[in-house]
N, C-alpha and C positions, 0 to 999 in steps of 0.2 A: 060947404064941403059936400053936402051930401047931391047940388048941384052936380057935382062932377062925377060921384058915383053913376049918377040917373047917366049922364050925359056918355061914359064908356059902357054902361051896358047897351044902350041904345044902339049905340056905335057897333058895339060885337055884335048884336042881331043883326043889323041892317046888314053887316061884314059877310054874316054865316048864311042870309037870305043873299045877296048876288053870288055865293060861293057853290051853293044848291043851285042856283038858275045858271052858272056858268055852266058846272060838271053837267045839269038835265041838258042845255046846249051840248054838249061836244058827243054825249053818246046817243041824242038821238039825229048827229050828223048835220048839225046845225054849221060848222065852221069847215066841211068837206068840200073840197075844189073839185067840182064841177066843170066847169071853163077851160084850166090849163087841159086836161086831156083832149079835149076835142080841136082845142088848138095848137098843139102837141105836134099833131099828125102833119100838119099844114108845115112843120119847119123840119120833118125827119130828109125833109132830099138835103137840106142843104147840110144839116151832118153828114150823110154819106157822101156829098162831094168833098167834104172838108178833109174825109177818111181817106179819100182817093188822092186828092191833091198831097198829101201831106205822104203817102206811099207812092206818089209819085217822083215828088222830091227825094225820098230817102233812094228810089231807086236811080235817081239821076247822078248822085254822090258815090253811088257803089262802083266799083271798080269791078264789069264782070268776070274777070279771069280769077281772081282771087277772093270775089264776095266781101272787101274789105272799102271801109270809107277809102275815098280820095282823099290825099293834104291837098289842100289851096295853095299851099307855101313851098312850090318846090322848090330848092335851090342847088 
């Protein structure tokens, strides 16, 4: 019995030491993306076309006299 005592304290150090080397990783910026921002840049045209196509469309739908969608279904 007292095997297992030894063997759960063991367990909780060794728990509380990757728990200290986790948190010392993340505040001294050890898990910070570096990467996606610089290739980030490299994919903003093709948001802004997608902006543009997608207001383009909606402007192809409007009906100018009255700024209102077109029905598809006129009958």
């Amino acid at each position: 019995m007292s095997v297992i005592y030894l063997l759960i304290s063991i367990s909780i150090v060794v728990a509380v030491c990757f728990f200290i080397a986790f948190v010392k990783a993340v505040r001294n910026g050890q898990y910070d993306d570096d990467y996606t921002p610089s290739v980030r840049m490299l994919f903003d045209d093709e948001i802004v076309k997608k902006k543009q196509e997608e207001k383009e469309k909606k402007k192809d739908t409007e009906n100018p006299l009255t700024d209102t969608p077109i029905p598809y279904n006129t009958k």
